[in-house]
C-alpha positions in Angstrom: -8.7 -98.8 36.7 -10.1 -95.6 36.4 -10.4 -94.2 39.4 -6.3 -95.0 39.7 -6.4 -93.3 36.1 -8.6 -90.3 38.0 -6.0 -90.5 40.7 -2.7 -90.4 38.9 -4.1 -87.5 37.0 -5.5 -85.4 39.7 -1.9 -85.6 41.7 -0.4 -84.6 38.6 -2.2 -81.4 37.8 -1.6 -80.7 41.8 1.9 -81.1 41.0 1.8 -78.7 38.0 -0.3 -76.3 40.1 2.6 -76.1 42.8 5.4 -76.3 40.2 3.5 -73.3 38.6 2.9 -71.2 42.1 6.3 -71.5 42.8 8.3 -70.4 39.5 8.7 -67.2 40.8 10.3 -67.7 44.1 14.1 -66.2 43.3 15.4 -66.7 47.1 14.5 -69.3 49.9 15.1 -68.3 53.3 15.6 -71.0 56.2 14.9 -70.3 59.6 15.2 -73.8 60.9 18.7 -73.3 62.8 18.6 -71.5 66.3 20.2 -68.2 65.5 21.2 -68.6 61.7 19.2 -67.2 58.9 20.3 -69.1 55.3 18.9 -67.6 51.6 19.4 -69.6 48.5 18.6 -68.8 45.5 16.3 -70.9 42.8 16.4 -70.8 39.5 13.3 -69.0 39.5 13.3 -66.4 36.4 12.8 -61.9 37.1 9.9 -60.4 36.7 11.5 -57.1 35.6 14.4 -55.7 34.2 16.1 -53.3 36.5 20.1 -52.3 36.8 21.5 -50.5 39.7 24.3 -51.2 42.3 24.4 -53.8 44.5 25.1 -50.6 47.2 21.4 -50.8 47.9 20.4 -53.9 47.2 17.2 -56.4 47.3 14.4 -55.9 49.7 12.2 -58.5 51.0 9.1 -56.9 51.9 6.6 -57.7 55.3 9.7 -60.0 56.2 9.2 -58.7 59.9 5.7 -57.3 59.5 5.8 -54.6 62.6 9.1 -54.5 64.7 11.6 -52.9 66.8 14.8 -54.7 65.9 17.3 -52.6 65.2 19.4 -53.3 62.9 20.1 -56.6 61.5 23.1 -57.7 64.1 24.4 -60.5 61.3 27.6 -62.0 61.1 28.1 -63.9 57.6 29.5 -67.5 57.9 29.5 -68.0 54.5 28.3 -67.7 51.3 28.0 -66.2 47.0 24.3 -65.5 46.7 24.9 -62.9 43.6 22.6 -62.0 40.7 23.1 -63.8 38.0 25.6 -62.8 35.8 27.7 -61.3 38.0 30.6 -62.5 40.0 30.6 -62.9 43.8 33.0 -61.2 45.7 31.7 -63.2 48.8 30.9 -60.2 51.2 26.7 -60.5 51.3 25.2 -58.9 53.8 21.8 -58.1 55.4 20.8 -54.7 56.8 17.5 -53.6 58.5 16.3 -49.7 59.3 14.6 -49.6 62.9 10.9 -50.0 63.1 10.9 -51.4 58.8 8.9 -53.9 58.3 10.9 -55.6 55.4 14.7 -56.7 55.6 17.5 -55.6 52.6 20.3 -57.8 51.1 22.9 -56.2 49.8 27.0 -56.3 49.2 27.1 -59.1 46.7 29.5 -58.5 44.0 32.7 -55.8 43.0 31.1 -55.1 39.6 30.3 -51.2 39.0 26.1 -52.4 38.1 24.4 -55.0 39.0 20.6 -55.9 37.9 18.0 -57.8 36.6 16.8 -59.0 33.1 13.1 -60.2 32.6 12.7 -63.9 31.8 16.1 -64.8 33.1 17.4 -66.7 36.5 17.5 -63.9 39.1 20.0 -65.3 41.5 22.9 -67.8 42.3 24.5 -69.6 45.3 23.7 -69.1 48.9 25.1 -67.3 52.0 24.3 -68.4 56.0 24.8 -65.6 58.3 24.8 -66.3 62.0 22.3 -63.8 64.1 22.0 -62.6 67.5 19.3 -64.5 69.8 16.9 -61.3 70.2 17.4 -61.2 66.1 16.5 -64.5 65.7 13.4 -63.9 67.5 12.4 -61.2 65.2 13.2 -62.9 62.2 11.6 -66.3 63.2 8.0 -63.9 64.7 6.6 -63.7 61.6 7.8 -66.3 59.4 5.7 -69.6 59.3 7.0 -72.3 56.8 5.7 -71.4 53.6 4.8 -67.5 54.0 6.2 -65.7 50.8 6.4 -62.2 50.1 7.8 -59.3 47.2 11.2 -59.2 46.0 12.5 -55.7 45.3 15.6 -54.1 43.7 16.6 -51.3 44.2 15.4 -51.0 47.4 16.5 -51.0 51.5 13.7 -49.8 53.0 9.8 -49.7 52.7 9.6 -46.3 51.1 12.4 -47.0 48.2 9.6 -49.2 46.8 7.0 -46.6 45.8 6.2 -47.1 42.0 8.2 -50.2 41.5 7.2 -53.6 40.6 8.6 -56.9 42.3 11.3 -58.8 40.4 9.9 -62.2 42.2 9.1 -63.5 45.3 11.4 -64.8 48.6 9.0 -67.7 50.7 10.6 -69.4 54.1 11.0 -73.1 53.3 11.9 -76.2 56.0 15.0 -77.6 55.8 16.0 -79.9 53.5 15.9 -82.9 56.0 12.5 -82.1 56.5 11.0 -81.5 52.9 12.9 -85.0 52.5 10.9 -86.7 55.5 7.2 -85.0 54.2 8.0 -86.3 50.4 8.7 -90.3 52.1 5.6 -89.4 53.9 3.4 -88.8 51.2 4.7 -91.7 49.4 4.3 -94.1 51.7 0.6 -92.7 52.3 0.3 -92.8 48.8 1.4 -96.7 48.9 -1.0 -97.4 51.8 -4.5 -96.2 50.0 -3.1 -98.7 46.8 
């Protein structure tokens, strides 16, 4: 009994550990379908409080770690991945400067100032933009399951970051198939060892 008491205990302080790790993700990026690129947003709470427009927008830092793509060449599908609080006016869109190492979202909402508040969700909804195969490629190069990097706003390029602090954290997660299949894996290896 109490090594299943040692047990129970240790898988939930693993848990908390992971819950904790992750609070700060604000936006999950999937890479799992051939030339698409999908961001949702958690309910994962800023880091900061910044305002600016949505004209320049959030940049994910180290996305593409050293490149040549040009441009993003992104078609939206769909989508309302805003910042909290303000509405979506459905247009989001992704932009990347030549030879950046990071990639910029942008174009999320009609309101004059968009931003940030410290202790509060960051972001809503979703958006799925289809990409070009050579842009797939780039995006997918550097982008294991699970990497994670810095969120930044304002900011569309690696030298609008100088001096700022992150608002949170973007990480590249499996679909949600998958994540399904590894939790019924676990279980059932949990069941096995009983």
């Amino acid at each position: 009994m109490k090594m299943r008491t040692g047990s129970m205990l240790a898988a939930i302080a693993v848990t908390s550990m992971s819950a904790a790790a992750n609070a700060d993700d604000l936006l999950l990026v999937d890479l799992s379908v051939p030339n698409q690129i999908t961001i949702t947003a958690t309910a994962g709470l800023a880091a900061a409080t910044v305002s600016d427009t949505d004209d320049i927008g959030v940049y994910f830092r180290e996305f593409f770690g050293a490149n040549t793509l040009a441009g993003s060449a992104d078609t939206l599908v769909s989508g309302n991945l805003v910042s909290f609080g303000n509405a979506s006016d459905g247009t989001p869109d992704l932009f990347h400067f030549t030879n950046d190492p990071g990639l910029n979202f942008w174009s999320w909402t009609n309101d004059a100032a968009s931003g940030f508040t410290m202790g509060s969700q960051a972001f809503s909804g979703s958006a799925t933009w289809s990409i070009t195969p050579a842009s797939f490629t780039a995006y997918t190069a550097n982008n294991p399951v699970g990497r994670t990097g810095d969120l930044f706003f304002p900011a569309d390029s690696f030298d609008d970051i100088a001096g700022q602090g992150p608002i949170g954290t973007w990480r590249i997660v499996p679909t949600p198939g998958a994540a399904s299949l590894m939790g019924i894996g676990l279980i059932a290896s949990a069941r096995r060892r009983r």
